[in-house]
C-alpha positions as CSV (number, residue, x, y, z in Angstrom):
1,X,0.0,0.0,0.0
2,X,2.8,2.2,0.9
3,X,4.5,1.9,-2.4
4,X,1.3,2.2,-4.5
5,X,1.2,5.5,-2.6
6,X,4.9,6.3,-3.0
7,X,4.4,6.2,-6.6
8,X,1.5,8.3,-6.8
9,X,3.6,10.9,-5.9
10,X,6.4,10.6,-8.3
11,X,4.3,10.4,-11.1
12,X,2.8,13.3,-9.6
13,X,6.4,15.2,-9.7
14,X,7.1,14.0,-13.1
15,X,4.1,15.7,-14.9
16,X,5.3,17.0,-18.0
17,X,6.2,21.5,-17.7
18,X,3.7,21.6,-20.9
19,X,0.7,20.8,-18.9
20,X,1.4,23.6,-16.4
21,X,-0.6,26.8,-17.1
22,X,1.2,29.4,-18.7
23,X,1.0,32.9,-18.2
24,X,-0.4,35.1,-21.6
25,X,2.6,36.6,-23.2
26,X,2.2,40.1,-23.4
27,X,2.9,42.0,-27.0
28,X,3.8,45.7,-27.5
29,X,0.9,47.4,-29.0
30,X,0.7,48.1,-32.7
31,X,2.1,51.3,-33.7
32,X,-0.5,54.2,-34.1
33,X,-1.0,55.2,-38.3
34,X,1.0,58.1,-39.3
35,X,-0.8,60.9,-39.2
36,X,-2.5,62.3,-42.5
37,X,-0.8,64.8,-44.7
38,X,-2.2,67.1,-47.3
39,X,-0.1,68.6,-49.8
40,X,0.7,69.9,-53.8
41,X,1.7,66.5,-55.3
42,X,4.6,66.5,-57.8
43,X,2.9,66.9,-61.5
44,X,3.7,66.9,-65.4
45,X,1.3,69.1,-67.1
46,X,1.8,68.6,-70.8
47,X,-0.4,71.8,-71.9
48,X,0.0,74.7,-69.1
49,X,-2.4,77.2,-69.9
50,X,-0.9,79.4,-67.9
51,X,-1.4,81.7,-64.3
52,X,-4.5,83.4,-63.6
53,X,-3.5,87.1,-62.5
54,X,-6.2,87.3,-59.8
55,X,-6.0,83.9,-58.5
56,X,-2.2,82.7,-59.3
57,X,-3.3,79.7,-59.8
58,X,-1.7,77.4,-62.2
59,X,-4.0,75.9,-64.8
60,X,-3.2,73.0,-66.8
61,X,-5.7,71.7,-69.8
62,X,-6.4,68.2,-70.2
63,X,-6.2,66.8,-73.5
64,X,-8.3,63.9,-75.2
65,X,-5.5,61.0,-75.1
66,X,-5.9,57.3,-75.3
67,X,-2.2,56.6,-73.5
68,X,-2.2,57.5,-69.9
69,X,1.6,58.9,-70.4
70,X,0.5,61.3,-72.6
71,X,-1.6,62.8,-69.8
72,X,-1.5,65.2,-66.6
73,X,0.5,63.0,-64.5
74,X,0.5,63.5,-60.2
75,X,2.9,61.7,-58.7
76,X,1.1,59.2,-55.8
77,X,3.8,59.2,-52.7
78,X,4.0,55.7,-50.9
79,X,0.4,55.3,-48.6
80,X,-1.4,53.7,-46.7
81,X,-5.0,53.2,-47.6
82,X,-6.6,55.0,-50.4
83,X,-4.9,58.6,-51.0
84,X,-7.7,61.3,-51.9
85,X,-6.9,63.6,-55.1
86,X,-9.1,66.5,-55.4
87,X,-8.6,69.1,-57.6
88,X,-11.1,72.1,-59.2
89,X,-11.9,71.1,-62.9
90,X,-12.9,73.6,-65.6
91,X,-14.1,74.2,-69.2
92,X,-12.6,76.4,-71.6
93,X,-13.5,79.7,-72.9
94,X,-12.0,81.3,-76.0
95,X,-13.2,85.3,-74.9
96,X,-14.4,87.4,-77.4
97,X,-15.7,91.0,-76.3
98,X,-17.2,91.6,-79.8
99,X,-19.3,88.9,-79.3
100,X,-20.4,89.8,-75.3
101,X,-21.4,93.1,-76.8
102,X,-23.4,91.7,-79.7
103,X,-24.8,88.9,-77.1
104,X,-23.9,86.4,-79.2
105,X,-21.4,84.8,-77.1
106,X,-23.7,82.7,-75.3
107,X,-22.0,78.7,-74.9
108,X,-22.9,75.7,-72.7
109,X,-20.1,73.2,-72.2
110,X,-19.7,69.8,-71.0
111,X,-16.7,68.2,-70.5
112,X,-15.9,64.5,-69.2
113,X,-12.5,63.8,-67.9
114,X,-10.7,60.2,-66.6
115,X,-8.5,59.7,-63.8
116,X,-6.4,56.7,-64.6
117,X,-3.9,54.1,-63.8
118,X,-0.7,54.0,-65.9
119,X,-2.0,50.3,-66.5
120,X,-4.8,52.4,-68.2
121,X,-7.3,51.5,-65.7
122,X,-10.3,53.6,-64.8
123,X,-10.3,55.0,-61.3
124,X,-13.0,57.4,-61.6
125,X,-14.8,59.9,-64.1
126,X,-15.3,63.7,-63.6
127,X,-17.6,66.0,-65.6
128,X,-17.8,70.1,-65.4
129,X,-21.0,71.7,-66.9
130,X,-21.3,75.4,-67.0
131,X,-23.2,78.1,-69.3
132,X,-20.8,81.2,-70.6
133,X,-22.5,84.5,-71.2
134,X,-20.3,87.6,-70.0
135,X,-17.0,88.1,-68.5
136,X,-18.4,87.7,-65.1
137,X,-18.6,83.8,-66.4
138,X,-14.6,83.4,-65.8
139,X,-12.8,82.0,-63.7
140,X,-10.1,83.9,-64.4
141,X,-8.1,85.7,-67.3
142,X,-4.5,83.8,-67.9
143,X,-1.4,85.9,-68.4
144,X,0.9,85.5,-71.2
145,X,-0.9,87.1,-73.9
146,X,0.1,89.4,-76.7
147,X,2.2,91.9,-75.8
148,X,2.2,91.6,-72.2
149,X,-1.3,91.1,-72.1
150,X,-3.7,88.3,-71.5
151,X,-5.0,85.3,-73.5
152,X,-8.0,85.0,-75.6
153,X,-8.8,81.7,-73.8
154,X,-9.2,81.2,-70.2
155,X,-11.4,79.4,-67.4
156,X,-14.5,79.1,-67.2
157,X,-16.7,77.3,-64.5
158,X,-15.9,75.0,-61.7
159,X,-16.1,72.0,-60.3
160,X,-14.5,70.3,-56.9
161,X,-13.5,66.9,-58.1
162,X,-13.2,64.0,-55.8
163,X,-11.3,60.7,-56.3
164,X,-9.8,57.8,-54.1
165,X,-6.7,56.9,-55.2
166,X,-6.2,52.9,-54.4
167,X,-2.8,51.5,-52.0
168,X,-0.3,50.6,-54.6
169,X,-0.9,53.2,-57.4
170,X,2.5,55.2,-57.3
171,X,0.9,57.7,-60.1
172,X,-2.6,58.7,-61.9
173,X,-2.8,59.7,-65.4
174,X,-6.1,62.6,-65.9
175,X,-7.0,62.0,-69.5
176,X,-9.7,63.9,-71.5
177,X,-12.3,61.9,-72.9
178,X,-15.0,64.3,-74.5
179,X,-16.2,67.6,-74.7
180,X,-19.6,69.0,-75.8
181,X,-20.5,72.4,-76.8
182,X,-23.8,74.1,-77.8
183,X,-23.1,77.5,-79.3
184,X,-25.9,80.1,-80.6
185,X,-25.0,79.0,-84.4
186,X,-24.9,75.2,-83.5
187,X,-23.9,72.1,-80.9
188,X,-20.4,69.9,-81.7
189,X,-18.8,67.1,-79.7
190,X,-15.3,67.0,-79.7
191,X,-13.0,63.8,-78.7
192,X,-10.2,63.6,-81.1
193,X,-6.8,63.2,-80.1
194,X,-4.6,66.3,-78.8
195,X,-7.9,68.3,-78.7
196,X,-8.0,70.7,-75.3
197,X,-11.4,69.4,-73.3
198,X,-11.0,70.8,-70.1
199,X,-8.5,72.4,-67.5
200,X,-7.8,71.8,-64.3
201,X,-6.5,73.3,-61.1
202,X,-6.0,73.6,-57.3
203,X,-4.7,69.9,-57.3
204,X,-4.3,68.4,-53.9
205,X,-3.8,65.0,-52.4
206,X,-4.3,63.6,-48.6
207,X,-3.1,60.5,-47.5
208,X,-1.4,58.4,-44.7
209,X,2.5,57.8,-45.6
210,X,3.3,54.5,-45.9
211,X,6.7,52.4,-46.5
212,X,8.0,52.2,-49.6
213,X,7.4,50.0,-52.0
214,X,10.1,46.6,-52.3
215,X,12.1,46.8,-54.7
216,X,11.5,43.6,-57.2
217,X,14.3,40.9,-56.8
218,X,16.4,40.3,-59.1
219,X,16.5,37.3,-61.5
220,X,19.4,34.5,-60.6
């Protein structure tokens, strides 16, 4: 009896460790998300139209492309999360005072613009409709003109535009697409390649930085 007891209590010292109970290992918290940052992203404007002189903004038009490197391009920095473009989008307005003063110089625009991948994926659409009758329709006049002066086309209308930029993209192409006009004399559509179909400025971009994307590895 006194063995059967004796042994009882060696096999009760010779449990195995793993069926003690282990105290929860404790982990360091995840690191907060950078904070968000808002700024002027780097961007090739094929077509500058130019500075307004009230404003001093810088105006770029958009032309109807079918390659996304032909087009506006804004640099995406490295994010995390979707980045958010915006940026005002405008028609164009070749200014005739003859033609205010006559009234004649009525014009009712529409113009649809894409925001792209360089893959030549569509992100988004973004359309700017507006009516022309006076001066008072601008947004603003465009230095650069003859001598000294400012140019016959500028501005006109506005629209805040939008877009989520995907994790991953590294740069958007804005392409035009198509722009329709109704005049006093007659209505055209226009969406032939190197044609101007809108401008845009007052581009912006928010987003959360991120790392870097890896480098791909090289081939043995």
């Amino acid at each position: 009896m006194r063995r059967a007891s004796t042994l009882l209590v060696v096999l009760a010292f010779a449990a195995p460790v793993w069926s003690q109970t282990r105290k929860p290992v404790r982990r360091p918290a995840p690191a907060p998300p950078a904070a968000p940052r808002t700024i002027a992203p780097d961007m090739t404007c094929p077509a500058p139209l130019g500075v307004g002189v009230k404003t001093r903004l810088a105006f770029c038009e958009v032309m109807a492309e079918r390659d996304p490197s032909a087009g506006v391009l804004i640099q995406i920095p490295p994010h995390q999360g979707a980045a958010t473009l915006t940026f005002d989008l405008h028609n164009l307005h070749t200014y005739s005072e003859e033609q205010v003063k006559a009234r004649r110089a009525y014009a009712r625009y529409t113009a649809t613009i894409g925001v792209l991948t360089m893959d030549n994926t569509l992100i988004s659409r973004a359309v700017v409709q507006n009516e022309f009758r006076t001066a008072r329709d601008l947004v603003d006049r465009v230095g650069g003109g003859a001598g000294g002066g400012v140019k016959a086309v500028a501005p006109t209308g506005a629209e805040s535009i939008t877009v989520a930029i995907p994790e991953g993209e590294a740069q958007v192409s804005l392409l035009g697409e198509k722009l329709a006009v109704e005049r006093i004399d007659g209505a055209a559509t226009y969406s032939q390649p190197g044609r101007p179909i809108a401008v845009v400025s007052n581009v912006t971009l928010e987003y959360r930085p991120g790392p870097a994307p890896k480098p791909p590895r090289k081939k043995p």
